[in-house]
N, C-alpha and C positions, 0 to 999 in steps of 0.2 A: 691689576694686582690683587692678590687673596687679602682678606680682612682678618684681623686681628683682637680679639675680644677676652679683655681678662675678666673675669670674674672670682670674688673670692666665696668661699663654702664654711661651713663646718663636718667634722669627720662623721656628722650624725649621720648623714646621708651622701653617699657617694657616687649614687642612681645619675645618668646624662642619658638620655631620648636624644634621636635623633630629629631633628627640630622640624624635617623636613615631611618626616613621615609617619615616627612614631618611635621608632626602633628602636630598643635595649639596647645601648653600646657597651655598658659598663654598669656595675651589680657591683655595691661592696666592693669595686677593688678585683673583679673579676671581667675582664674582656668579652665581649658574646662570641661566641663559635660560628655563628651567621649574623654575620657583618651586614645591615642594607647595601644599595647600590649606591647610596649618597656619602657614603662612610669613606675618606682618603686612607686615613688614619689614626690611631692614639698614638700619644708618644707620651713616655712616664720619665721626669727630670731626674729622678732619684736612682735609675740604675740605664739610663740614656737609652733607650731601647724600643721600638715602633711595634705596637700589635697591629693586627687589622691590615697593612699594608696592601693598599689597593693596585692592582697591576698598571693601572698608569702614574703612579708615582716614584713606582720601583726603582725604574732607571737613574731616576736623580738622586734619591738614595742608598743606590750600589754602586753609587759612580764616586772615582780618585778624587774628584773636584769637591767631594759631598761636604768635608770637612773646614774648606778654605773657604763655603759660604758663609755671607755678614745675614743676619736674619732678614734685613730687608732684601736679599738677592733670593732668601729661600723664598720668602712670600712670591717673589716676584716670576722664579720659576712653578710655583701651583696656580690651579686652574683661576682665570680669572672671579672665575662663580663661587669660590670657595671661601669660608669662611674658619676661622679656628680658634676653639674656643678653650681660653687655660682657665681652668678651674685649677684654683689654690684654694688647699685645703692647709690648716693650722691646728693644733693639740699639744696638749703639755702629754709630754710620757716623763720623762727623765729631764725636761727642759722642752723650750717651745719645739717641735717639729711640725716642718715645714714640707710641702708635696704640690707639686703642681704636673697635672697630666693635662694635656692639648689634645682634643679631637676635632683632626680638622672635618666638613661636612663641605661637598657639595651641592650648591643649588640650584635647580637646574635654570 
């Protein structure tokens, strides 16, 4: 079963490398355009939505069933080698806001 890793951040820096090789995943709040080969996916809590989507993950998140999974059944369909990492980000704008974006990584 895929691993789970929260970590929390400040808005100062919102820079994620890919752990395994190096890779820019994510700039400021900007997704890379080339994704490495270890990259599953991002997924941003705040408008529910996957960048990066890697072609073997696709299926499980185009599929009827996507919605009726419990978190633990999602981990449990990603790779075992995988790892995913939620950076939660916190800032006062108008009151505290709150941001967590997940990139899952796998390894090989």
């Amino acid at each position: 079963m895929a691993q789970y890793v929260e970590i929390k951040q400040t808005w100062e820096d919102t820079t994620f490398h890919c752990p395994v090789c190096g890779t820019v995943v994510c700039k400021d709040g900007s997704f890379t355009d080339k994704p490495c080969k270890h990259l599953l996916f991002s997924w941003v809590d705040q408008v529910g939505e996957f960048e990066n989507l890697a072609p073997e993950i696709r299926p499980l998140v185009e599929s009827e069933d996507f919605f009726l999974l419990s978190d633990e059944e999602f981990l449990e369909q990603c790779p075992d080698t995988a790892v995913l990492f939620a950076l939660e980000s916190k800032s006062m704008a108008c009151g505290p806001v709150y941001c967590t974006v997940v990139h899952a990584i796998k390894f090989p």
